[in-house]
C-alpha positions in Angstrom: 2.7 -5.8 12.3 -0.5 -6.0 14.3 -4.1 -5.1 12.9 -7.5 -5.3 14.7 -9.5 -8.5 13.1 -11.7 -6.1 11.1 -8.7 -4.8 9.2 -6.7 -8.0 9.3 -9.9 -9.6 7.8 -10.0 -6.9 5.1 -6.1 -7.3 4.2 -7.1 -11.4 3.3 -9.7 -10.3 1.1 -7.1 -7.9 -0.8 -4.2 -10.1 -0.5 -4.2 -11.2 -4.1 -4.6 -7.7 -5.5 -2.4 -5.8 -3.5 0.1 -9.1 -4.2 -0.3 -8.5 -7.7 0.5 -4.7 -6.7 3.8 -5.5 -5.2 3.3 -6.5 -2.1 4.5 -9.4 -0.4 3.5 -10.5 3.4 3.8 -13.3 5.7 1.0 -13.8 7.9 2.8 -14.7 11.4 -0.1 -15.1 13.9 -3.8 -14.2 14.6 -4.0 -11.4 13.4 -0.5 -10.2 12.8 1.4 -9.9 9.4 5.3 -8.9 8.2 5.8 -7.1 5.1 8.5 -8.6 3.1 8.4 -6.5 0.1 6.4 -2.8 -1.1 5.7 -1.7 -4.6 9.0 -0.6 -6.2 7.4 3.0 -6.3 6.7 2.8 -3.1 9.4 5.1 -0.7 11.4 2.6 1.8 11.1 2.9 5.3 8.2 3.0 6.6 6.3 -0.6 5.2 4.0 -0.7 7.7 2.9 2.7 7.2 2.9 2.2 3.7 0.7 -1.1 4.3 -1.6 0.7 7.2 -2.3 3.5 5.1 -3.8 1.9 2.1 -5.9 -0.8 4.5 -7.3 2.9 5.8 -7.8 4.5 2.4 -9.3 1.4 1.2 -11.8 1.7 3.8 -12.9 5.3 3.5 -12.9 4.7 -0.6 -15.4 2.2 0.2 -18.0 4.1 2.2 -17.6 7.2 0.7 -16.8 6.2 -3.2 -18.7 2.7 -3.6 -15.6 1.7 -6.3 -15.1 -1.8 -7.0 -12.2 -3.3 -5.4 -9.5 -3.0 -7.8 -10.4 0.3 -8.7 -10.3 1.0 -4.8 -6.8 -0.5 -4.3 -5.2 1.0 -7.1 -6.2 4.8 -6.3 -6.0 3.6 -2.1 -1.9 2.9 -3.0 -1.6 5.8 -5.6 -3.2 8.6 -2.9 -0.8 6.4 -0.2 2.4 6.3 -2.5 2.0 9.9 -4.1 4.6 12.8 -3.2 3.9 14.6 -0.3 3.6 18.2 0.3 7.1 19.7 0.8 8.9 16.9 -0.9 11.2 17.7 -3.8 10.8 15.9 -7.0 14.6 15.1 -8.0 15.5 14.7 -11.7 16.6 11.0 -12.2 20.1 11.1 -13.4 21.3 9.8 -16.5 24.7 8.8 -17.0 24.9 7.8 -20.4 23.6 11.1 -21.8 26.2 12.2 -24.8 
């Protein structure tokens, strides 16, 4: 996955936290990453979309919220990884129930 410098830049100053969140990346060139691994309540599919859209909510939590960064990443990923309008919320299924 590609990012300008600004975001690239950005990601390496989160990398621990968003680690410690789940996430793991390689970083393959300039400024160019791949996502091995997202949150395990994160939906599958779409990583880099996943990835991109907290480096995005990050930002505008930053200029609009002044939140330190922990407090930014953690609400960035929950707004990125909440349900979506339209989405149904299934049940989880128990098997063992008597």
């Amino acid at each position: 996955m590609e990012l300008n410098a600004a975001d690239f830049q950005l990601l390496m100053e989160m990398a621990d936290e968003i680690q410690n969140l789940g996430f793991a990346f390689d970083v393959t060139g300039k400024h160019t990453v791949q996502v091995r691994g997202i949150p395990s309540e994160a939906s599958l599919g779409d990583e880099k979309s996943l990835l991109e859209g907290l480096i995005e909510q990050f930002k505008w939590h930053q200029s609009e919220l002044n939140l330190g960064k922990k407090e930014n990443i953690a609400r960035s990923l929950a707004r990125r990884s909440a349900l979506k309008p339209g989405m149904k919320l299934y049940a989880a299924r128990n098997d063992h129930a008597h």
